[in-house]
C-alpha positions in Angstrom: -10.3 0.2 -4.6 -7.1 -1.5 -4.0 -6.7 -2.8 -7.8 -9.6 -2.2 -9.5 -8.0 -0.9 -12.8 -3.8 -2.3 -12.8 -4.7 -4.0 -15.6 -4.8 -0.8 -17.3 -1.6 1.4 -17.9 -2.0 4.5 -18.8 1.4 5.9 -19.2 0.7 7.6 -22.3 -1.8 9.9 -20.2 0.1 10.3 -17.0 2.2 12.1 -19.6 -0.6 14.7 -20.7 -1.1 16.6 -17.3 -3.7 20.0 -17.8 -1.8 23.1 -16.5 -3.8 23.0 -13.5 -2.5 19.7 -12.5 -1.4 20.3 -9.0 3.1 20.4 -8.9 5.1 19.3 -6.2 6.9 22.3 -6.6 4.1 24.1 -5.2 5.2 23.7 -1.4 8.9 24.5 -1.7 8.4 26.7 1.4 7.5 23.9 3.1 8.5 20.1 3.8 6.6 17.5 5.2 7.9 14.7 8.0 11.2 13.2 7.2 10.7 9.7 6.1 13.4 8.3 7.9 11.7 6.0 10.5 12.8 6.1 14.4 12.9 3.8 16.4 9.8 3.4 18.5 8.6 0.5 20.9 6.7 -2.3 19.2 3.7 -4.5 19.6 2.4 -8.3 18.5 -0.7 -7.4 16.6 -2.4 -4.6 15.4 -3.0 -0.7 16.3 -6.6 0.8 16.1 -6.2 4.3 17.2 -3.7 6.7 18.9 -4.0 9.7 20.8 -1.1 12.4 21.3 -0.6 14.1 24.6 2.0 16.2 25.7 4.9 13.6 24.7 3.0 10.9 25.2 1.3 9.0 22.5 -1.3 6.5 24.2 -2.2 3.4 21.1 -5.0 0.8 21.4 -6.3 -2.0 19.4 -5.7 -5.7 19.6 -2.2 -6.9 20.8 -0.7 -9.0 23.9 3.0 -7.4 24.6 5.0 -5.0 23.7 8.6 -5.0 23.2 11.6 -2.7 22.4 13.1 -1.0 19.1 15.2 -3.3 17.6 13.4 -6.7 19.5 12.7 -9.8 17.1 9.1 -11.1 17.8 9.2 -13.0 21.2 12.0 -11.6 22.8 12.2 -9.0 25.6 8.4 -8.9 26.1 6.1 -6.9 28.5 2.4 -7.7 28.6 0.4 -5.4 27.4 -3.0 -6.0 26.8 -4.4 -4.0 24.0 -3.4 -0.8 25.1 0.2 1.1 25.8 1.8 4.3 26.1 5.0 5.9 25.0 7.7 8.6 25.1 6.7 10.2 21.4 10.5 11.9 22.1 12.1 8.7 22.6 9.8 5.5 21.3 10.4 4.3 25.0 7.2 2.7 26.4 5.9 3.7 29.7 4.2 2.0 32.2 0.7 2.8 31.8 -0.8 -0.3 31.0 -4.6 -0.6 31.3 -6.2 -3.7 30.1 -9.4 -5.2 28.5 -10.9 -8.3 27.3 -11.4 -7.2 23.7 -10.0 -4.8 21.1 -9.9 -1.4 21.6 -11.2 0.5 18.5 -10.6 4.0 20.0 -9.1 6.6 22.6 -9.6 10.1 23.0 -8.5 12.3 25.5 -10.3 14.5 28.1 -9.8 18.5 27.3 -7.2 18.7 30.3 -5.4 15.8 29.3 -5.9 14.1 32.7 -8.3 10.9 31.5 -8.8 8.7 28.7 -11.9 7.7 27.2 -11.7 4.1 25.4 -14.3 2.6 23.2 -14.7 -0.8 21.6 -15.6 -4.8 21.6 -14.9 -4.9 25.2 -16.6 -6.4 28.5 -14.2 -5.5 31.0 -11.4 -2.8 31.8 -8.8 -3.1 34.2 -10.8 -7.0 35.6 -14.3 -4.5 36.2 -17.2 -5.4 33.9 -17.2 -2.2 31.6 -20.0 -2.7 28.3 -17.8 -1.0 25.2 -16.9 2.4 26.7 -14.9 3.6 29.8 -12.6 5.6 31.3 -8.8 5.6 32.7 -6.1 7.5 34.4 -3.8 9.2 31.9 -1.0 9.1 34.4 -1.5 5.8 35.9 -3.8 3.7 34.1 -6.4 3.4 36.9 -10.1 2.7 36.0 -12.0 6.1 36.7 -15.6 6.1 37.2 -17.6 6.2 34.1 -21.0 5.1 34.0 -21.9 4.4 30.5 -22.6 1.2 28.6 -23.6 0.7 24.6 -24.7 -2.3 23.7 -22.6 -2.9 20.5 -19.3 -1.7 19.2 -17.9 2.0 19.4 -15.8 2.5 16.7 -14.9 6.3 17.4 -14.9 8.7 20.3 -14.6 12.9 20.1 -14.6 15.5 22.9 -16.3 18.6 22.2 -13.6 21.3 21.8 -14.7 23.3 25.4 -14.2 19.9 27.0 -18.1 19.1 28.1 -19.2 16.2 25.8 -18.3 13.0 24.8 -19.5 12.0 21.2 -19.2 8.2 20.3 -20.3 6.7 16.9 -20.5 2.9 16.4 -22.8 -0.3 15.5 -24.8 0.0 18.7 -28.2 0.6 19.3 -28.3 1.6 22.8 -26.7 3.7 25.3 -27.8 3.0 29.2 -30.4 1.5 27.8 -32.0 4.5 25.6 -32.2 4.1 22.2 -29.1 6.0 20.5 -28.7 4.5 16.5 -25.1 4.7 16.4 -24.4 8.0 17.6 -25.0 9.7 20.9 -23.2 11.9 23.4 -22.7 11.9 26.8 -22.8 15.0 29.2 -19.1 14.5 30.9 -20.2 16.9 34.3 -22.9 13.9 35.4 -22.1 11.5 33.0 -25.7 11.6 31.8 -27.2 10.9 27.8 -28.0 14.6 26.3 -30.5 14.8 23.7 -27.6 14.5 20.2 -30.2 11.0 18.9 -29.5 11.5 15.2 -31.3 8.4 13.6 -28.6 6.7 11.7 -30.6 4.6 9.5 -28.4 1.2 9.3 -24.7 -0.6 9.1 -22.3 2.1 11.1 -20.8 5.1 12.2 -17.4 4.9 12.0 -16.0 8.2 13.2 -17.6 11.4 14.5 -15.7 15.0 15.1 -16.6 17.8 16.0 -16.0 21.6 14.7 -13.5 23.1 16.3 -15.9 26.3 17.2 -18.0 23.9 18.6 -21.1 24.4 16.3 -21.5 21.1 14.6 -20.7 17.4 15.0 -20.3 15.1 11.4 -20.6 11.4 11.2 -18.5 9.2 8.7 -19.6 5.7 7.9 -21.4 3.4 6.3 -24.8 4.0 7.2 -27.0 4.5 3.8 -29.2 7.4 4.9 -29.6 9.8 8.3 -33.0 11.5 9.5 -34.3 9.7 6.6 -31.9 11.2 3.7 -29.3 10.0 1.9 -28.6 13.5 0.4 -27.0 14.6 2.8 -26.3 11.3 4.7 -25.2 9.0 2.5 -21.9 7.8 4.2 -21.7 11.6 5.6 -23.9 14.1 7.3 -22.9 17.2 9.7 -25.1 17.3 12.4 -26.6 20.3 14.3 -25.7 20.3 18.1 -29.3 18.9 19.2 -28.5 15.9 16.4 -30.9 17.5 13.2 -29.3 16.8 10.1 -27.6 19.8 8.3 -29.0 20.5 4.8 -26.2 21.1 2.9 -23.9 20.3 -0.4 -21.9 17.5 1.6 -22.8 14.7 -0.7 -22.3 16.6 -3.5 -19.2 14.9 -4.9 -18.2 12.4 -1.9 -20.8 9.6 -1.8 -19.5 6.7 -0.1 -21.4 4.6 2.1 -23.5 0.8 1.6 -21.6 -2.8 2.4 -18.6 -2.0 -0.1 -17.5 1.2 0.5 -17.6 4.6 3.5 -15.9 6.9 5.1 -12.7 5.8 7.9 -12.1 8.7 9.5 -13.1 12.2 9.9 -11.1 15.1 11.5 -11.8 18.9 12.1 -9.6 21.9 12.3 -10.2 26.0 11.4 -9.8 25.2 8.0 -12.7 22.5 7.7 -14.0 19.3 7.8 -11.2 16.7 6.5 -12.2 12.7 5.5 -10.9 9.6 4.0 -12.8 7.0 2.6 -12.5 3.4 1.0 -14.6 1.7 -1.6 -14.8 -1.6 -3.4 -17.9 -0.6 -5.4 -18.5 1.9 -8.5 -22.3 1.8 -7.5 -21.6 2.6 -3.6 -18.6 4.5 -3.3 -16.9 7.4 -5.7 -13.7 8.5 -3.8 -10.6 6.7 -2.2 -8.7 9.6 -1.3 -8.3 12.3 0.9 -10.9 14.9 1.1 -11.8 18.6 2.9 -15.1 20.2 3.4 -16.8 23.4 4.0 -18.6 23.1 8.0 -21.4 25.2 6.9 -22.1 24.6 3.3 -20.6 21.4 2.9 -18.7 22.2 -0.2 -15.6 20.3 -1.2 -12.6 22.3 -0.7 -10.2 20.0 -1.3 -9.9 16.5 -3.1 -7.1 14.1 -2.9 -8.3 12.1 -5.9 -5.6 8.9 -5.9 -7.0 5.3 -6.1 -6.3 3.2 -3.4 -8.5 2.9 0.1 -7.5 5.2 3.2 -8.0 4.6 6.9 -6.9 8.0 8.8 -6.3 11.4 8.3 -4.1 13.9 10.4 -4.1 17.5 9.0 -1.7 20.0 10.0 -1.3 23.5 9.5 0.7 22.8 5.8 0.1 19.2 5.4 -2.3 16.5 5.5 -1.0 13.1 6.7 -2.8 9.6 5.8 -2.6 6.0 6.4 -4.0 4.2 3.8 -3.2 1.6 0.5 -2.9 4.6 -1.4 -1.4 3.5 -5.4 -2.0 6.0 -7.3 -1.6 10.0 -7.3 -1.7 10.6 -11.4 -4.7 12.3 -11.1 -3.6 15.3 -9.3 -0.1 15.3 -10.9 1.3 12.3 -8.5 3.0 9.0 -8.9 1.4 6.8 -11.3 0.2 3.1 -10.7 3.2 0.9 -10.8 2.5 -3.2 -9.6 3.9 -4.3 -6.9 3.6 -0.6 -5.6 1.3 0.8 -2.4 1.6 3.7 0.1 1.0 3.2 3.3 2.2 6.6 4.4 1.3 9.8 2.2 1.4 13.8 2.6 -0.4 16.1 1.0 -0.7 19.7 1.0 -2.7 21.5 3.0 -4.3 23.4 0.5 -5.2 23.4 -3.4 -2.3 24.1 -5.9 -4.6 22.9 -8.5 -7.0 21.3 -10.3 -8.0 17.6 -10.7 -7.5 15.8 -14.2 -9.4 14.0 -16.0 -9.8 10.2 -14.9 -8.6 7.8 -17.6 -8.9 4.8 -15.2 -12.0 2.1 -15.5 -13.6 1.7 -12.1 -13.3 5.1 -11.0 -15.6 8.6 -10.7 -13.9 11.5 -12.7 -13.6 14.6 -10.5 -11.9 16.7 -13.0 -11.7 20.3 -12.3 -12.0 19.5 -8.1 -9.8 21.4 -5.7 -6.8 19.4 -5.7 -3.7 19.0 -3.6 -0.1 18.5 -4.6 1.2 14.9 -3.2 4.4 15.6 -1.2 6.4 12.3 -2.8 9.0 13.4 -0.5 7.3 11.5 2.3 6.8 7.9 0.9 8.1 5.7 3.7 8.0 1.6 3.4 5.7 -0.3 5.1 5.8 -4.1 4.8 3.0 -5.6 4.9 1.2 -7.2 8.2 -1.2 -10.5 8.9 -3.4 -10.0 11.2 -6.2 -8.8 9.2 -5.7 -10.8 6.5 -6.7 -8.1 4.0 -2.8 -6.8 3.4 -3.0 -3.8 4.8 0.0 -2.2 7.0 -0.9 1.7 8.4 -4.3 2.0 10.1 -4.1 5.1 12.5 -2.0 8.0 12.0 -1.3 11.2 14.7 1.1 13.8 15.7 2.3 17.1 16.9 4.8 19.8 15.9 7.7 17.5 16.2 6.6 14.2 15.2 4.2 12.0 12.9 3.0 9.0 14.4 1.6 5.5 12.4 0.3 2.7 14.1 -1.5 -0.7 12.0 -0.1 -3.9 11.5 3.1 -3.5 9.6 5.9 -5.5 10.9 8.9 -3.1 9.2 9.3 0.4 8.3 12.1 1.1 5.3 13.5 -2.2 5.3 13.7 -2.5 9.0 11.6 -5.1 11.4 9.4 -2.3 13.2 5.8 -3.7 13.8 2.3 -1.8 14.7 4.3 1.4 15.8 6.4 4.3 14.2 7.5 7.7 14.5 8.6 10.3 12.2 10.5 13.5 12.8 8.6 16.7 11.0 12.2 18.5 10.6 15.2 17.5 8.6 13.2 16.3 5.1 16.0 17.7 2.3 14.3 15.4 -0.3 13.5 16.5 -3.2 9.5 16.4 -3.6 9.5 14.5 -6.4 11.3 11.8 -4.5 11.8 8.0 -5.5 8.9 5.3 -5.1 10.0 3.0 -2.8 8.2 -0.6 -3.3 6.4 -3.3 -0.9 8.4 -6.1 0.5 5.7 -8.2 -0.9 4.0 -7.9 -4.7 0.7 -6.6 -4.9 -2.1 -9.2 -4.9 -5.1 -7.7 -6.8 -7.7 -9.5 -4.3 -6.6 -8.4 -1.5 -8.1 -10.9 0.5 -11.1 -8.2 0.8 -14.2 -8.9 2.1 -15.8 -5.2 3.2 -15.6 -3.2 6.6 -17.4 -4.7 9.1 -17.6 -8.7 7.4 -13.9 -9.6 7.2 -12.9 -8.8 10.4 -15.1 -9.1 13.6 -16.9 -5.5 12.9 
């Protein structure tokens, strides 16, 4: 909820933190990305999705050209059409330079690195017809054969950890002409449908992942109810391999799903199934933040309860990256809400150091006594504000390695500096304090928003 309850202040009770409340002093044996920003090549609209390989960080979405560091707007172009790639070492771009007719929503990467799998609102790649889904050349761009078609947008792609499948969640209805609502997944050896049909009952699926040992696939969205329940699968649902719904706790606490509120984005390690999810609704959606669940029993391990929508989520071995319009931490022992204040960058830690506190904020679910994190206010960079949505947002995808955190949205500076839709950050040399200082917007906060749900205000 991006400013549900400023009207509000609760100083007095930011004050009264429970001994549980999670401290930042909790990961002193560990320090998340330095916020300083580095320069990194730049685009003219806005980034989707990225994907990290080797030193190379491939970015899609909706843009024309691409220019260097350091560039104003309109000067020392290269066209580029909705998809680049660059040196993650360097923020020099590279020359692969596929193209298509319409945004790219997505881009994952084949198990040996060698192709990449793009999904969206396109109708051709590289000049060929291709219906929302295809394939390219990691090294050179080059269309590869891939003979699959949906007939509505994909919003997210996965490969199965062993490399055999491709999982896609969207809008569509249809995959090659076989019913598929929303999800399916496609056998990469022949390029044929397998049997994964889960029936997604209505609005989306807006990111799919798979566990890491291979044993079960969950879908994120807005979708109201899967295989005919909406407990599980309201919003959320982990999936068997053949695509029967998993009878678990995983709508215990997170419920978001409906027209005003879902999950973003879902990601999967050894540790669990991670998520981050928006919400403009009381009645449809109960968390903002960032959260982790159990694969098997779909218990919440871990709840990032700050106010504020998120987009992405990038979890590493001791911290948990997202992009989001995050504005509020207080209830697991963070920065309070401030006006004219947003995140658009955030760390946590990857694991509880505490407890959540009690909610004293109207609009929003108490999750007091949840699993929480400690917020890593040590890693707050400054994201100005972009345009192209219209809903003043900045981050929208965020990736990485061992050496670097990547953002990608619609931004158009980073810390003061003109740096638009791209940015990296080095994970070594952070000497901040964890308590750090709030840095603020370039631009106050507007408590509209100029929102009008996922999937209405913008061409979804």
């Amino acid at each position: 909820m991006l400013a549900v309850a400023t009207a509000l202040p609760l100083v007095a009770a930011a004050l009264l933190a429970p001994a549980t409340t999670p401290s930042a002093r909790a990961a002193e044996e560990a320090a998340p990305a330095n916020p300083e920003a580095l320069p990194t090549v730049q685009i003219d609209g806005i980034v989707w999705d990225q994907e990290v390989v080797g030193n190379t960080v491939y970015a899609v979405g909706q843009f024309n050209n691409a220019r260097p560091a350091g560039s104003p707007a309109g000067q020392n172009e290269v066209p580029r059409s909705n998809a680049l790639a660059y040196d993650i070492t360097t923020g020099e771009l590279k020359d692969w330079a596929p193209t298509t007719d319409g945004a790219i929503n997505a881009i994952e990467a084949s198990a040996d690195g060698s192709v990449l799998y793009l999904g969206g609102r396109f109708n051709t790649l590289n000049g060929e017809k291709t219906w929302r889904v295809g394939a390219v050349g990691a090294a050179d761009g080059k269309k590869q054969a891939f003979n699959v078609a949906t007939n509505s947008s994909v919003m997210d792609l996965e490969i199965s950890p062993d490399g055999s499948t491709l999982y896609m969640g969207g809008s569509f209805t249809q995959v090659n002409k076989s019913a598929r609502q929303r999800a399916a997944a496609v056998n990469l050896a022949d390029q044929t449908l397998t049997d994964f049909a889960p029936e997604v009952a209505d609005f989306m699926v807006r990111s799919i992942t798979v566990a890491a040992d291979n044993s079960a696939v969950a879908i994120g969205g807005s979708f109201t109810s899967v295989e005919g329940s909406s407990d599980p699968g309201y919003g959320l649902a982990i999936l068997e391999p053949n695509g029967s719904l998993r009878r678990n706790n995983i709508n215990a606490v997170v419920r978001n799903a409906d027209r005003n509120a879902g999950i973003m984005s879902l990601k999967s390690d050894a540790n669990g199934l991670y998520g981050v999810a928006y919400s403009q609704s009381r009645s449809e959606g109960n968390v903002e933040g960032m959260f982790r669940l159990n694969w098997s029993t779909g218990d919440l391990d871990l709840l990032a309860d700050c106010h504020g929508d998120s987009y992405d989520v990038h979890p590493t071995t001791s911290f948990v990256y997202i992009a989001s319009h995050t504005h509020d931490c207080s209830n697991i022992g963070g920065f309070g809400d401030v006006p004219d204040r947003y995140y658009h960058g955030v760390a946590f830690t990857n694991k509880a150091t505490g407890t959540v506190r009690r909610n004293r904020v109207w609009g929003y679910y108490n999750h007091q006594g949840q699993p929480a994190p400690t917020v890593m206010e040590n890693f707050l960079p400054n994201f100005q504000l972009g345009s192209v949505t219209g809903l003043a947002q900045a981050t929208w995808t965020v990736e990485g390695n061992d050496q670097y955190i990547v953002y990608g949205g619609e931004f158009t500076a980073v810390n003061g500096t003109p740096q638009q839709g791209l940015v990296r950050f080095s994970t070594s040399g952070n000497q901040a304090d964890p308590k750090g200082e709030e840095p603020k917007d370039d631009e106050p906060r507007d408590d509209d928003d100029g929102w009008d749900g996922w999937g209405w205000g913008w061409g979804w």
